[in-house]
N, C-alpha and C positions, 0 to 999 in steps of 0.2 A: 541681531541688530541692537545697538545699543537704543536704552532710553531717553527719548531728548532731554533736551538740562528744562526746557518748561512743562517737563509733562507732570501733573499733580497725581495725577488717575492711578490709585494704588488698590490691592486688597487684601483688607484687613487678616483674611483667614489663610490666603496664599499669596505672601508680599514676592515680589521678582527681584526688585530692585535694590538698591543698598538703604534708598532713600524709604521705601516701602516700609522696611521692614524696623527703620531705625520708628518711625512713625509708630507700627500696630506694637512696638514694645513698649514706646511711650504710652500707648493708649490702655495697654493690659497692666503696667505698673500703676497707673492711677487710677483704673479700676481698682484692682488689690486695694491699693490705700484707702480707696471710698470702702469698699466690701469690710477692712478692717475696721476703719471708722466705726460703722455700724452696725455689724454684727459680735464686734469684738466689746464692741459697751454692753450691749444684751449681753451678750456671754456673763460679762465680770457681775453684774447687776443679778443674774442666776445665781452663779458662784458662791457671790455674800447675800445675798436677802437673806431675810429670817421674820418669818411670821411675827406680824405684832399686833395685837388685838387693840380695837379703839377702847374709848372709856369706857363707853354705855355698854360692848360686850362685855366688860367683867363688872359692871352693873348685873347686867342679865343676869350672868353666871350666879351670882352674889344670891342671887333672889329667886330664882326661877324654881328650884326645887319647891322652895315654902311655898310659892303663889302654888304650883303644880298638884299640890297636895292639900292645899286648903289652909295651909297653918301661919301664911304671912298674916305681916301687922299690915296698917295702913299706909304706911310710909314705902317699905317693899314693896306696895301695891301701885303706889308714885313712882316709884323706880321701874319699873317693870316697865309700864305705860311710855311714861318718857324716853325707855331706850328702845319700844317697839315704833314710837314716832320719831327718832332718830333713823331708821333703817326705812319706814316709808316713807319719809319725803328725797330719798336718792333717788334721780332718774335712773339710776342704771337695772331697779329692779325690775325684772322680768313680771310679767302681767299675773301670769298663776302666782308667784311669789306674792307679790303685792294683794294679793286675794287673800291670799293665808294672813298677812300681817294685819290688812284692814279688819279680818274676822275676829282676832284677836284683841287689835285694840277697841273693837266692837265691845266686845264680849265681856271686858275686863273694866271698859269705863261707865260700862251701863252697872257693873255691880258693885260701881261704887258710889252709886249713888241712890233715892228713895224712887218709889215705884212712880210716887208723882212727876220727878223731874223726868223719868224713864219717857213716860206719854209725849212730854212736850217736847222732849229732846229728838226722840224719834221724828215728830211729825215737823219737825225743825230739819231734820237730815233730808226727808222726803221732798221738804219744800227747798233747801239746797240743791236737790238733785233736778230738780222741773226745773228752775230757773237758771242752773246752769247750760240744762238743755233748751232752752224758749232764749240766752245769751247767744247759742252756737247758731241760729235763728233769725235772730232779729236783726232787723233794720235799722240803718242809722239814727231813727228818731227814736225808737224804741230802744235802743242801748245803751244810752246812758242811764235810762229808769231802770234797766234791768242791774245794771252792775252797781245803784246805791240800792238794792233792794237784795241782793247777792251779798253787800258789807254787812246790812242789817241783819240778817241771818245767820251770817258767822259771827256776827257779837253776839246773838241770840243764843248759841252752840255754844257759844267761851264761855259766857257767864254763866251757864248751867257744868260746863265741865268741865273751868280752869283750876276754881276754886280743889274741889274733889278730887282732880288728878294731879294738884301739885304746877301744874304750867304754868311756868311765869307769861300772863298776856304780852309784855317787852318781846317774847322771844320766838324764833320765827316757827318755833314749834307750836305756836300758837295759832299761828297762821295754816300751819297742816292738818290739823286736828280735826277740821271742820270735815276735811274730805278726806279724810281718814277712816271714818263713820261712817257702818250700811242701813238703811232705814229698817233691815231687820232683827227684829230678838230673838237670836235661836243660840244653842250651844254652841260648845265649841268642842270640834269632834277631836276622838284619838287620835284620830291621824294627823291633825291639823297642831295638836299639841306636839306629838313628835315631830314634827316638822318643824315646828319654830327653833328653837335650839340651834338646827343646821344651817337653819336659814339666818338665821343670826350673827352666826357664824362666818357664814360665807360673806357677807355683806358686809363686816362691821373687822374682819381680819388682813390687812396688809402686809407685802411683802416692802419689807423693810432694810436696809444699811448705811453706810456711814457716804455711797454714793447717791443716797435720797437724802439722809441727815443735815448732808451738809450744805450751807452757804456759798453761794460763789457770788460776786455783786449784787446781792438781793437776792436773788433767787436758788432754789433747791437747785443743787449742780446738777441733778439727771436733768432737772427741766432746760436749767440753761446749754447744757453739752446738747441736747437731742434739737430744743429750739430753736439755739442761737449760733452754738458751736458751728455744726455740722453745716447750715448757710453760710457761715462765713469760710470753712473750708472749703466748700464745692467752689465760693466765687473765687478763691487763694487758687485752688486747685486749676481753674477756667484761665487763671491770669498765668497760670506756671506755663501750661499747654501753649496757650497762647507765643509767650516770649519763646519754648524750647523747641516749638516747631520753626519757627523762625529764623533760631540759629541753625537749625539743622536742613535747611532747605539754604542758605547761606554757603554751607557746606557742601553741597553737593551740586551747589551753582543751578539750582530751582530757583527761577525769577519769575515775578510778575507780570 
């Protein structure tokens, strides 16, 4: 029995008809197309990257031996500091990680400074640390006290260890600093020193090409290809579907 000229009812996976099968081809060609789209930019984006390391890792690099060793100057001591607070204020560090980094920049800003600011500074982090928790706490009338009395503290923490580590107050590293610092003075162990390096590493090394490099109206072409591109192909793509099933139900005298 033939198929009526209004019947739509096709299947994709076992088409019968003429009309069926012209449809499930159009449908797996623009799949293809979308599937190239975008796993075929991943692909190319593989192909070319090439590791690029940020600034503050060939800071690190630069420095990290002497500090390691005991034999840097003061200045190295500034460098070190500032590109381990460059790595812990990314949200994307994992929680253990961010434990090693904070112990670090613990460890390295308390000794660079006298044993006096050491006391105040410490019982400065401690009182950072209660009032951020009595902030997570508090009640609407209570919160606005707590968060000018949470500024006054981390001005309190700058001005004993912006001066000493080099941080410009202007800069937002200034702002991470505060909670960057554990209320504890203890070492910093082997293990924690071999670890930094890696984690430095991992954190501060990009995959890199001339398809991130580059400009396209503003914007870095992967952002704009993945963010902008690819929307407006699926809706190109919605409007092609649209107009070619059309013709092809035309064709085969499929009406409404």
């Amino acid at each position: 029995m033939e198929t009526p000229g209004n019947d739509y009812n096709f299947s994709l996976f076992k088409p019968v008809s003429p009309y069926g099968k012209r449809n499930r081809n159009l449908i797996i060609t623009l799949l293809i197309i979308w599937f190239l789209a975008i796993f075929g930019f991943q692909g190319l984006l593989l192909i070319f990257q090439k590791p690029t390391p940020e600034k503050a890792l060939i800071t690190f690099e630069s420095v990290w031996e002497n500090v390691k060793s005991g034999n840097a100057g003061e200045q190295e001591k500034k460098e070190l500091v500032s590109s381990l607070i460059s790595v812990a204020g990314k949200s994307s560090v994992k929680a253990k990680d961010k434990l090693v980094l904070h112990n670090a920049i613990t460890y390295y800003v308390l000794g660079m400074i006298s044993d006096e600011e050491k006391t105040v500074l410490l019982e400065k982090v401690k009182e950072l640390a209660s009032t951020r928790e009595k902030l997570s706490k508090a009640s609407d009338a209570e919160y606005a006290g707590l968060k000018l009395d949470l500024a006054g503290i981390k001005a309190a923490i700058n001005s004993i260890a912006n001066e000493k580590t080099g941080i410009d107050p202007s800069n937002n590293k200034a702002a991470i600093l505060p909670y960057s610092l554990n209320p504890e003075n203890k070492e910093l162990t082997i293990e924690e020193m071999e670890a930094l390096p890696k984690l430095m590493k991992l954190y501060l090394t990009h995959n890199q090409s001339f398809l991130t490099d580059t400009k396209f109206l503003g914007f870095p072409f992967h952002y704009f290809y993945t963010a902008e591109f690819l929307l407006i192909l699926f809706v190109l793509m919605s409007l092609f579907y649209s107009i070619r099933i059309t013709q092809i139900q035309k064709k085969y005298s499929i009406i409404e």
